[in-house]
N, C-alpha and C positions, 0 to 999 in steps of 0.2 A: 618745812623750812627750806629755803632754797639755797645754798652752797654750790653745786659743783655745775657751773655753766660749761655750754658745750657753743664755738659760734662755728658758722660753718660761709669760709671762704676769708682770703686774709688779706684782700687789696685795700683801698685804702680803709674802707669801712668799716671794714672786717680788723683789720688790724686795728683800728682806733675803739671800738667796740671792747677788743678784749684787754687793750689796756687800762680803759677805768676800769670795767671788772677787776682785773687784777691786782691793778691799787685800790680797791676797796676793800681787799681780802678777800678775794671771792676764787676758787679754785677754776681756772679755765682751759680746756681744752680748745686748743686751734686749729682746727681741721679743713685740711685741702688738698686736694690732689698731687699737686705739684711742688715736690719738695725744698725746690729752689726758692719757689714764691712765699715759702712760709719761711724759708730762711731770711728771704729779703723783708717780711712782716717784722721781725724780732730784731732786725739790723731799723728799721723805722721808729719802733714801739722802744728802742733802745735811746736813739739819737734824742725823740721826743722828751722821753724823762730825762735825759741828760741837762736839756733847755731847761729842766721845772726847776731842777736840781741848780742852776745857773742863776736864776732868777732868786733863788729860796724859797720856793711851795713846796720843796720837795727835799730830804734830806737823801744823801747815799746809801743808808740802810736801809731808807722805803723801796725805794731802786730796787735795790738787789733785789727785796721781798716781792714786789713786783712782779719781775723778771722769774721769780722760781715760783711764783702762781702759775705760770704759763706752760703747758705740755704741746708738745705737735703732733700730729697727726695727720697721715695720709689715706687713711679710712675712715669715711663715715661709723661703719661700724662697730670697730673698735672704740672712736672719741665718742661716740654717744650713751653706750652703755652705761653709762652711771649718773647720766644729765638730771638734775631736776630742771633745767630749762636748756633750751637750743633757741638759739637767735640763729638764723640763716641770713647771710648777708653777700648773698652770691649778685651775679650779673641780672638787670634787671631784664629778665624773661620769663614769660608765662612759663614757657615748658618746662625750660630748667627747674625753675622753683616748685612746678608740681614733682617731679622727677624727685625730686631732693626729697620735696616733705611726705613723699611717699616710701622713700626710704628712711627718715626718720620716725614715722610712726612705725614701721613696721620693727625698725634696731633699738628705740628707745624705752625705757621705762614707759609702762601704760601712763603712770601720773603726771610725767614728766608734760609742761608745758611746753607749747611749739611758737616760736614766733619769728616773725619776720622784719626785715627791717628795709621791704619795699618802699617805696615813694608814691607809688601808684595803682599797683596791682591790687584786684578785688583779696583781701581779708577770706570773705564766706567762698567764693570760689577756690582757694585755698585751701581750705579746712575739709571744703565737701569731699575731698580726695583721701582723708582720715578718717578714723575710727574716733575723734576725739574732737569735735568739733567746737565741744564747750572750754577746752584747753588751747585754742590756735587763737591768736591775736597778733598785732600789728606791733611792734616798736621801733619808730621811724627813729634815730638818732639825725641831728645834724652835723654837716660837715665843719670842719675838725669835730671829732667824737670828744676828746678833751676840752676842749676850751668852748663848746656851744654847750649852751646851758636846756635846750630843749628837746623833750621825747615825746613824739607825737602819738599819742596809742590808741589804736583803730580797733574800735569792737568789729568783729562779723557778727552776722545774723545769728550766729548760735554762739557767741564768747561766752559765759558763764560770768555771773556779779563777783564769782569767788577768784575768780582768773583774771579779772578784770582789775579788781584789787590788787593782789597780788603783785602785780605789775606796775600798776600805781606806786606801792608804797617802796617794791625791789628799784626801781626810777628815783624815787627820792633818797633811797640808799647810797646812790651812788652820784649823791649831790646835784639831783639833774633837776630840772620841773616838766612832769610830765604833764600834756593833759588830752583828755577824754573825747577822741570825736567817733563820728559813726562812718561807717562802709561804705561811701561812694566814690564813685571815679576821682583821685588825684586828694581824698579826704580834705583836708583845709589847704597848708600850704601849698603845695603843687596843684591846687586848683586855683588859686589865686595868683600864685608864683609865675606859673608857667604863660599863662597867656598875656603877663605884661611882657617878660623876656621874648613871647612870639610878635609881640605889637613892634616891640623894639626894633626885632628883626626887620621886620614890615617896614618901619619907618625909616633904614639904612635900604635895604632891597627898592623901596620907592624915590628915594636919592632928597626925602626933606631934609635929611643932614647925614654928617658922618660919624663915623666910631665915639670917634674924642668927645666930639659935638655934645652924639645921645647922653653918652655916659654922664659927662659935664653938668646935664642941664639938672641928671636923675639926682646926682649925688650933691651940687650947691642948691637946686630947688624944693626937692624933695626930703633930703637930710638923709638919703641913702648912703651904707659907709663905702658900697661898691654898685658903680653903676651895672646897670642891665646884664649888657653886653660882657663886659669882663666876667663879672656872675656865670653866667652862660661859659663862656670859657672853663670857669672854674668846676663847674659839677660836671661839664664835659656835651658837648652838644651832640655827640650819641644819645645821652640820657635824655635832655631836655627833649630831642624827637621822640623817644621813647613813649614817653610819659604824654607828652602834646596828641600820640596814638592812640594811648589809652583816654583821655578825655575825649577825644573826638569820636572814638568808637563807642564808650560808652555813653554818652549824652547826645547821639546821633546830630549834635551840631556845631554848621560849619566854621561860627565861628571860634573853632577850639583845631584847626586845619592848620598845620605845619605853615611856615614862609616855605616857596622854594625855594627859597636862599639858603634857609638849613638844611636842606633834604639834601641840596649840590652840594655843602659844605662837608657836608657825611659822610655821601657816597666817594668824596672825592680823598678822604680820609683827614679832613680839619676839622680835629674834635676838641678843639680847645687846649689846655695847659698840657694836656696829657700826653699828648701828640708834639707838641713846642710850636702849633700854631693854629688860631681861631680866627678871632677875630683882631686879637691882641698876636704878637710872636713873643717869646718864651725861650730865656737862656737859662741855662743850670747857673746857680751864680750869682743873678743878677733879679733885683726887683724894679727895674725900668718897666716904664708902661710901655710899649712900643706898636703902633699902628700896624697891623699885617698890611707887606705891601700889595696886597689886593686890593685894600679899603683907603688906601693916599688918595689924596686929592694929588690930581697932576698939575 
């Protein structure tokens, strides 16, 4: 039976991660380094349920319950100890993530399963770095972790049917709908995801239209609730390059190659909401859509 989750890093993922746990009654450790940022996780995961609580999905005493699911932690070591599952929700890097789940196999319960909740990164290359490769699997949450309803879960080449399950039905616990793909570069979404957001790119960087324009045409022709571009903003155009590297590297083709127009955007540090400017600019405050003055038409 799985009870005492362990997630490991608390920005936005990470934090949104351990709040459904938590209001499902699920006992959560929140582990990260940095104490500040985990203070700032429980200042987010606070405000959040405040809004449920605002709305009525949520009463004051789930709240509080909630909130006292949640333990912090600055050690792997220590928050993992009693895990029957660890969701790792760190920064999307090969290294890092092997670094992590090499210390998580070696701090956690043998039974304990390991998962991740990459976008991108190989599953089985993951797992080969443990002792427990039949226990490592993928649980992609979407952004908002509360309010998107889907958990994308990646077998690797050695997940086990019993862990696989597992995960499945703990996903459905926590009122989500997961479902089932296999281990390839970028799994479903982010393989499909990513290279309209790179076209898009493409089609502003080529000058067939502008910001407003693209977004316009995606979300009155298509029935998207957020065009491209914005989108892109919103997961963080670090990530989207990220990931646009992982499919190109692993399907050896070019058309899965970054726009330079992100690559400038990146290096140059516009990484979308996160930053307060992408393609879109971004005030605390305010839900205006406002064109980055990069992208005006003059």
């Amino acid at each position: 039976m799985i009870k005492n989750i362990s997630v490991i890093g608390s920005g936005t993922m990470g934090n949104g991660i351990a709040h459904v746990f938590a209001q499902h009654s699920y006992l959560v450790n929140l582990i990260d380094i940095n104490q500040i940022a985990l203070d700032k996780a429980i200042q987010t995961i606070t405000k959040n349920l405040d809004r449920q609580v605002a709305k009525g999905t949520l009463t004051e005493e789930q709240k509080s319950a909630t909130l006292k699911n949640i333990t912090r932690h600055t050690s792997i070591e220590d928050g993992v100890k009693t895990a029957d599952l660890i969701v790792e929700a760190a920064t999307e890097n090969i290294d890092l993530k092997l670094k992590i789940f090499r210390e998580l196999d070696e701090f956690s319960p043998t039974e304990a399963i390991l998962a991740s909740n990459t976008s991108s990164i190989s599953i089985t290359q993951i797992a080969a770095i443990t002792g427990r490769g039949d226990k490592v699997i993928g649980m992609h949450f979407m952004n908002p972790v509360p309010v998107m309803k889907l958990v994308e879960v990646i077998r690797g080449y050695q997940t086990s049917d019993e862990t696989t399950q597992k995960i499945m039905s703990l996903s459905e616990s926590l009122e989500k709908i997961p479902v089932e793909v296999n281990d390839y570069p970028g799994f479903v979404a982010n393989r499909i995801l990513m290279p309209m957001i790179n076209e898009a790119i493409y089609t502003l960087y080529e000058g067939v239209a502008g910001v407003y324009e693209i977004d316009t045409v995606m979300k009155l022709g298509m029935a998207h609730p957020m065009g491209p571009l914005q989108l892109a903003d919103f997961i963080g155009l670090d990530v989207c390059l990220a990931i646009l590297k992982v499919l190109n590297t692993g399907f050896g083709n070019p058309k899965y190659a970054p726009c330079p127009l992100l690559v400038n955007m990146v290096a140059a540090g516009y990484k979308g909401a996160k930053t307060g400017e992408g393609f879109y600019k971004y005030t605390a405050g305010s839900k205006d859509l406002i064109v980055s003055d990069k992208f005006k038409k003059s």
